[in-house]
N, C-alpha and C positions, 0 to 999 in steps of 0.2 A: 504494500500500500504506500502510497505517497503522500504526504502533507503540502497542504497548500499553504506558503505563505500567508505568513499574517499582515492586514492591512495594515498600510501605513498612517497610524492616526494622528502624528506630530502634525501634517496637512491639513486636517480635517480640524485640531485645535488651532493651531493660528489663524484659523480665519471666522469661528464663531466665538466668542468671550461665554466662558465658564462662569455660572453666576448660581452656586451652590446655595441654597435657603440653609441659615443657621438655623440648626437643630439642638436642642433641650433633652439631658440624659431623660428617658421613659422615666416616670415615677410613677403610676400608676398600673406597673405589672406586679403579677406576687411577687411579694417580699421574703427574705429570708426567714424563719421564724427565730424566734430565740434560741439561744443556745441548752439553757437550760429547762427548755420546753419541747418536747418531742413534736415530730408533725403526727397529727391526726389522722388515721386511716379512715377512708370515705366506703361506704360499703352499704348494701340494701340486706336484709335478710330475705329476701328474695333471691338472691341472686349468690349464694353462699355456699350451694351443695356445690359439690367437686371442686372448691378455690383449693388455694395450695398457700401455705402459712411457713413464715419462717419464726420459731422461736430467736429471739433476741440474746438470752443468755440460755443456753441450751441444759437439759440434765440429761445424765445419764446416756450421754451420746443421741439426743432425740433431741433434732434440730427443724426437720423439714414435717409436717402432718397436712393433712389433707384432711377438708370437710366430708366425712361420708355420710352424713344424716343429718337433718334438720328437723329437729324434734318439735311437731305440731301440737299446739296446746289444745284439751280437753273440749273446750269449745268453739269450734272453727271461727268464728268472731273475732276470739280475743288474738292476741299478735305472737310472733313467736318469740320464746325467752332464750331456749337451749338448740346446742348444735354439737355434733361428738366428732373429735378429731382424731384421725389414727397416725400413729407416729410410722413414720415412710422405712426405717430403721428397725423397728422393733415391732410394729403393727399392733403397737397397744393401742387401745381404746382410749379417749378420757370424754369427758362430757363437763363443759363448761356453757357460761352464759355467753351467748353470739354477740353481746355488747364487750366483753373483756378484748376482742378481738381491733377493738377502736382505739385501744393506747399503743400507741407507737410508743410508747419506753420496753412492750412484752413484744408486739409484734409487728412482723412486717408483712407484708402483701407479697404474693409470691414465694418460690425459692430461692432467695437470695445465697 
């Protein structure tokens, strides 16, 4: 294959004037959070069966688990509390509340 030549654009600036609009750093995208405040995991319990969860400080060598169950409350109504996660490692079971899953100090999203 052959490359073509790149246009010569030193000709094309000399002869229209460069007049660049001063730009203002963006302050209005997300900001960094604190330091000493974890970011918040964003998550629906709807949407929870089969995610994939990393423990933060791991025990027991059980770092990675996966949502296998979303445990449905007694009365189809009411919302859901629990969700059971099995460690990817050791295939143990645990069953916590699907809210514990929102602090980023225990977890993270995905496999990290």
């Amino acid at each position: 294959m052959s490359r073509r030549p790149a246009p010569d654009t030193a000709a094309d600036s000399a002869t229209e004037p460069t007049t660049e609009p001063a730009t203002e750093p963006a302050t209005d995208f997300v900001t960094a959070a604190p330091a000493s405040k974890p970011p918040k995991n964003r998550l629906s319990p709807k949407k929870l069966l089969l995610s994939k969860w990393t423990a933060v400080s791991p025990q027991n060598r059980e770092k990675h688990f996966l949502v296998t169950r979303v445990i449905e409350p007694d009365p189809p109504e009411a919302s859901v509390e629990w969700v059971e996660l099995e460690a990817a490692h050791s295939r143990r079971s645990m069953r916590i509340a699907w809210r514990e899953l929102l602090d980023g100090s225990r977890w993270r999203q995905g496999w990290v």
